[in-house]
N, C-alpha and C positions, 0 to 999 in steps of 0.2 A: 326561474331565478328572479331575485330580487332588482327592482330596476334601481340604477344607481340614481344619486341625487342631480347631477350633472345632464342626465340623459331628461328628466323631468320638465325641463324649462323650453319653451317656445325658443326653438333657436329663429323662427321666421321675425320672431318680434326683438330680436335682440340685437342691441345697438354696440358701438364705442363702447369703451368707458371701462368703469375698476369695479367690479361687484365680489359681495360679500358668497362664494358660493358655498362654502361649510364650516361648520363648526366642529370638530373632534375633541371632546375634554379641551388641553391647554393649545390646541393649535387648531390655527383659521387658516382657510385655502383662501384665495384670492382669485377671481377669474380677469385678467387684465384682458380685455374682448380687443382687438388690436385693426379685427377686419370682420367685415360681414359676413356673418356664415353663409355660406351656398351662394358669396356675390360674385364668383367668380375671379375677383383678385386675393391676391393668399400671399403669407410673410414669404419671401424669399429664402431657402433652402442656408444660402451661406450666411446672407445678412444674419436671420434669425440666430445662428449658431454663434454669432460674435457679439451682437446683441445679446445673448447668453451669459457668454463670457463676463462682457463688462457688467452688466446686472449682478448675475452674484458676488464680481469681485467689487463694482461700488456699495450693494449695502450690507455685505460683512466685513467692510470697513467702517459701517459707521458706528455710532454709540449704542446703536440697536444688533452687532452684527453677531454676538452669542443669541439671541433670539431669531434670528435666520435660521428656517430648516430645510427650504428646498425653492429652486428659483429653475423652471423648465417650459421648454416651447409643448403647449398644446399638438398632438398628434396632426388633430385638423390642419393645422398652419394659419391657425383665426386669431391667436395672441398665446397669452404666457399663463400659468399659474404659479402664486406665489404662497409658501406658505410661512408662516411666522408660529411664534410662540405668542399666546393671549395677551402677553406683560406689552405688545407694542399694539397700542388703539387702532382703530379701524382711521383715524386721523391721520395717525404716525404713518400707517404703513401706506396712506394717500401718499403722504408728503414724501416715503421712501422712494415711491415708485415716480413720482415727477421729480424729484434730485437725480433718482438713474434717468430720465430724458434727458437733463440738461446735463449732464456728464457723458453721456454719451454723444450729443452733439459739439461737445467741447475736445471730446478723447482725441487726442493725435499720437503717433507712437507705436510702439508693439505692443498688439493685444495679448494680455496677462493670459497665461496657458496654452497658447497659439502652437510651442514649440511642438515636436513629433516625439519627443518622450513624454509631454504634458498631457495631450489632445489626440483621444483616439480617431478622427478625419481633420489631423491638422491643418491640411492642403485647402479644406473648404471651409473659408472664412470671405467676411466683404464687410470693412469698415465701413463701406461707402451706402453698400446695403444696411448696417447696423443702426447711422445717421440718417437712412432717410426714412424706418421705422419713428425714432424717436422721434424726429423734424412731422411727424403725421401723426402723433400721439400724443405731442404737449400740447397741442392746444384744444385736445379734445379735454382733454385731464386739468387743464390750468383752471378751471372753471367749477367742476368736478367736488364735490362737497360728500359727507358723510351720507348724509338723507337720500343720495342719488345712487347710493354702494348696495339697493337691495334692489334685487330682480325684480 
């Protein structure tokens, strides 16, 4: 079998941060790296699920959020991938994804699809877990530039 694109990259050398990992015709994956692979610390199970939540629900709210096509925790538990349609820059979708940290460290409230008709394991959610994701991810990304976006 063909090995996929994802599986190609030195996960030993691979850091923080927001990489560009594909390109399909009109839509770009996103690899949001969140933890060191194989560091032994990994997203938390609930956090990441809320974290979820608000991520896709802050940027298909925003001016970009008909070009949003899919926002999902990495199996691993190492970070997120994000995919967009091409029309939002490799800039845009920087700036998307540090707007979702600072909205999510800001979120207070009931998490958008939390409910148990919304959310197929509604029960396992952790605001507190989704905050301190973002609160260890902005300031790896504040800094974070276009030219830093390629493996």
């Amino acid at each position: 079998m063909k090995k996929i694109a994802s599986f190609t990259i030195n996960h030993d050398t691979l850091t923080k941060g927001m990489y560009i990992s594909r390109i399909d015709g009109d839509a770009v994956t996103y690899d949001i790296r969140m933890k060191l692979p194989n560091g032994g610390d990994y997203l938390d199970c609930d956090g990441a699920h809320t974290f979820e939540h608000l991520f896709a629900t802050y940027v298909r709210n925003t001016e970009q959020g008909e070009n949003i096509i899919y926002v999902g925790p990495m199996g691993c538990r190492t970070g997120f991938y994000f995919i967009v349609r091409d029309k939002v820059s490799h800039s845009e979708a920087l700036e998307l994804v540090k707007g979702t940290m600072k909205f999510v460290l800001d979120f207070e409230g009931e998490i958008p699809g939390s409910k148990k008709e919304e959310c197929g394991n509604y029960l396992a959610h952790s605001l507190d877990g989704a905050k301190a994701i973002a609160k260890d991810m902005l300031p790896v990304l504040e800094d974070w530039s276009e030219d830093k976006m390629y493996y």
